[in-house]
C-alpha positions as CSV (number, residue, x, y, z in Angstrom):
1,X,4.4,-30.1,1.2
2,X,1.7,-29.4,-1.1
3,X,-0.6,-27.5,1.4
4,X,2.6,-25.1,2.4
5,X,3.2,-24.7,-1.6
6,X,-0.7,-23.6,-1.8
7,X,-0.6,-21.4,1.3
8,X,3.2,-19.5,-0.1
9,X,1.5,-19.1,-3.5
10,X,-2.1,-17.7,-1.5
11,X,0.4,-15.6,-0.3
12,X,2.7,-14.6,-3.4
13,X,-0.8,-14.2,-5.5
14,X,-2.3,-11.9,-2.8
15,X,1.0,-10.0,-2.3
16,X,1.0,-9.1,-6.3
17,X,-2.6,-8.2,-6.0
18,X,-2.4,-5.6,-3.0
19,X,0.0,-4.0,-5.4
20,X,-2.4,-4.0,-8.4
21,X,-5.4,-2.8,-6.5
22,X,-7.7,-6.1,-6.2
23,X,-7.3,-9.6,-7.5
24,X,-10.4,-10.3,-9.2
25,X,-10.2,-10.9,-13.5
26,X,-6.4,-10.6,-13.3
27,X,-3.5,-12.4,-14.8
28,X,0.1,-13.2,-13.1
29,X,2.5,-14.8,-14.7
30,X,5.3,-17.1,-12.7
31,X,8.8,-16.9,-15.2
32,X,11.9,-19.5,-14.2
33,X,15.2,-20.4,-15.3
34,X,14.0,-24.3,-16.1
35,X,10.5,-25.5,-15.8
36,X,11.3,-28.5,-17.3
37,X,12.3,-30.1,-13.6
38,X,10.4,-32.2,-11.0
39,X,10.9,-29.6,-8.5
40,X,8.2,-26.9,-9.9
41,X,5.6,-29.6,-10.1
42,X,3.9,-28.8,-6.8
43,X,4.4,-24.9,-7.4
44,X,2.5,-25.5,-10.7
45,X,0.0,-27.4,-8.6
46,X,0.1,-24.5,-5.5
47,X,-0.2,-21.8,-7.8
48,X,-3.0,-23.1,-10.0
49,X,-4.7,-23.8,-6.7
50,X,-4.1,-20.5,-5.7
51,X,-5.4,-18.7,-8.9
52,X,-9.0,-20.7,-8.6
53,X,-9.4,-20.0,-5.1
54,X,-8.4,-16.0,-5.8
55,X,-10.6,-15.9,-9.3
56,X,-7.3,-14.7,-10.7
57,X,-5.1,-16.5,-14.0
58,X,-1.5,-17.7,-13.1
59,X,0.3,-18.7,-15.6
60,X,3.9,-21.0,-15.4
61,X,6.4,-20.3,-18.2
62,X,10.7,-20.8,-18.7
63,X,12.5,-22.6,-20.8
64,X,12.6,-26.7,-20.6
65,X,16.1,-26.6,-20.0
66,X,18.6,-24.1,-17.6
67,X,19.0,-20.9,-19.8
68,X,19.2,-17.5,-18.0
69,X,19.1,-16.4,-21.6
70,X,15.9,-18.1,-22.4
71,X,14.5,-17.1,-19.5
72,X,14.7,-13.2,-20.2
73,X,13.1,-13.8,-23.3
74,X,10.2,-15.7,-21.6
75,X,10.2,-12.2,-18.7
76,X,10.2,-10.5,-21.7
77,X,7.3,-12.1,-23.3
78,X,5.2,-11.5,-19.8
79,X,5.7,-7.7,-19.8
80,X,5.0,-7.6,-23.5
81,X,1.3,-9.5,-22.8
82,X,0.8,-7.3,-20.1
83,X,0.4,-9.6,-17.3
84,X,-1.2,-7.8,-14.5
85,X,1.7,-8.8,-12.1
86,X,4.6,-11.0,-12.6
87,X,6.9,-13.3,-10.4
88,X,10.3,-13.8,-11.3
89,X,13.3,-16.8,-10.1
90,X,16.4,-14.4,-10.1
91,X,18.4,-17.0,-11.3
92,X,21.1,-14.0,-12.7
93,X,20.7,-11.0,-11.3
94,X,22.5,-8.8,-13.5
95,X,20.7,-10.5,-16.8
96,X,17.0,-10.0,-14.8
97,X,17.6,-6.6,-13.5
98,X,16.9,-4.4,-17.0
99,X,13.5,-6.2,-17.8
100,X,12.6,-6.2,-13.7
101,X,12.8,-2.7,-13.9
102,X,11.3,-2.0,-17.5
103,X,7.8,-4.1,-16.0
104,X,8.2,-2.0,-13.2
105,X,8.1,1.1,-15.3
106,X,5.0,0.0,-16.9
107,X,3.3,-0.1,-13.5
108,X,3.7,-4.1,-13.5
109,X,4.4,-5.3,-10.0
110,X,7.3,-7.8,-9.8
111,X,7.8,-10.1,-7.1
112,X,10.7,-12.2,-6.7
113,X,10.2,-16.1,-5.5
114,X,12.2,-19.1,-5.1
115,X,15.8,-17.2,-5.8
116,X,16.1,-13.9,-4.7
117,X,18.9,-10.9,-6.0
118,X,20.3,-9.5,-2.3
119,X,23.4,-8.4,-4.2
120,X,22.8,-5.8,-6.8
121,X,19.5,-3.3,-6.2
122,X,16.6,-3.8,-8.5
123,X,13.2,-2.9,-8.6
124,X,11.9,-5.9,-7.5
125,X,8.9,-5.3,-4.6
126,X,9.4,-8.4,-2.3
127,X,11.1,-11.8,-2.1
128,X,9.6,-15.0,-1.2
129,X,11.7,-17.5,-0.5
130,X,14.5,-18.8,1.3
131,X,18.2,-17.5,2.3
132,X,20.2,-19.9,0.1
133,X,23.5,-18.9,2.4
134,X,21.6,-20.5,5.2
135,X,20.3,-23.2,3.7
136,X,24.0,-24.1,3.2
137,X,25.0,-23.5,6.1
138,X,22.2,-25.9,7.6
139,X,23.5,-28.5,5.2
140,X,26.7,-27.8,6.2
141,X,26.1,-28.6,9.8
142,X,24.4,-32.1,8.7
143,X,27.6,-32.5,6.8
144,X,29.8,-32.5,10.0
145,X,27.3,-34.0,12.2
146,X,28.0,-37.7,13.6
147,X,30.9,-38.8,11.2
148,X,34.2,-37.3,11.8
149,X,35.4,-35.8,9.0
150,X,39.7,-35.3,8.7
151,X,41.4,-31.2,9.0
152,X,41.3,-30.1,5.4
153,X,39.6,-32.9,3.6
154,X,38.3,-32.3,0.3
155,X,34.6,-32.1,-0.1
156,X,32.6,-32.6,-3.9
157,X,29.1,-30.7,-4.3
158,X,27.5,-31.1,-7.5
159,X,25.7,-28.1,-8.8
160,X,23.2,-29.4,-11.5
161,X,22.7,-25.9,-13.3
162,X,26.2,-24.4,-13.3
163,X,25.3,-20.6,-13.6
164,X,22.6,-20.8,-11.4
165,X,22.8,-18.1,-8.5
166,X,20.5,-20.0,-5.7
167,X,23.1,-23.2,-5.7
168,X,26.4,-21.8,-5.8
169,X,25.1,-19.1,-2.9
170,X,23.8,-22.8,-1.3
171,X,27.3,-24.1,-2.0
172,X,29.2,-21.3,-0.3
173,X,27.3,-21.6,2.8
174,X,28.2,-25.1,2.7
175,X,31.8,-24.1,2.4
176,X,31.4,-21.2,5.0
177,X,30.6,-23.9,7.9
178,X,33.3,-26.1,6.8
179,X,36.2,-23.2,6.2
180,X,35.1,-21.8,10.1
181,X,35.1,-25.4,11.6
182,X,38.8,-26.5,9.9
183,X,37.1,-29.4,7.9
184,X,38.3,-28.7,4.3
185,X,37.2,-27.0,1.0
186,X,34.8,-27.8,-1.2
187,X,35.1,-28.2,-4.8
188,X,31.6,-27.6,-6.8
């Protein structure tokens, strides 16, 4: 896991630098809903990994707790240091799309990573990541596999940030592979 988080964050890092010009003595800065959560710990690792290898900063930054609000402010912040290139979590498209494209105005390049906006246009330049719609749909599959589940049961998926774009798009894969098989609803 932590040599594919180093090589996606090579990647990212080198992606924001073709768009700067050249990587050397530059800062990036990564900005997410929550970075108070397990899960970021080996992107924090990958992309401090990353910045040493390229000779380049990186730094992490969002709120400790899920706030799309908070999390502005913090994109915010980036563009107002002048970070030489900036990725982004989409976690709300239409809350991220006014300071996407005011960085982008100021010539700094915006990637998005992790969650992605495929919904409303913004100025964003790339997306790394995953399709959340398939990754529910994958889960959805596991969900039906070897157990028979009843027409129409009831399923429960807990979303652990309510608000946050990436799960409930995960979610409704989930319930797109149960809806076309007849297995039931699901409740998030």
């Amino acid at each position: 896991m932590y040599k594919k988080t180093v090589t996606l964050f090579v990647v990212f890092v080198m992606l924001l630098a073709v768009f700067t010009g050249s990587a050397l003595a530059y800062k990036f800065a990564l900005v997410v809903h929550v970075a108070g959560t397990p899960f970021w710990i080996p992107v924090i690792k990958g992309a401090e990994e990353a910045g040493k290898l390229l000779g380049v900063e990186v730094q992490f930054m969002g709120p400790e707790e899920f706030s799309v609000g908070r999390q502005v402010d913090y994109l915010e912040s980036a563009i107002a240091q002048g970070f030489d290139g900036i990725g982004v979590a989409i976690s709300d498209a239409e809350a991220l799309d006014g300071p996407i494209a005011r960085a982008m105005e100021r010539g700094i390049p915006v990637v998005a990573f992790n969650i992605d906006d495929p919904y409303t246009p913004n100025e964003r330049m790339a997306f790394v990541g995953q399709s959340f719609t398939i990754a529910g749909h994958v889960l959805g599959e596991e969900l039906l596999r070897g157990e028979e589940i009843p027409a129409n049961a009831e399923a429960v998926v807990l979303i652990g940030e309510p608000g946050n774009a990436a799960l409930e798009e995960r979610c409704d894969g989930i319930e797109d592979i149960l809806d076309e098989r007849g297995k039931g609803r699901i409740q998030a």
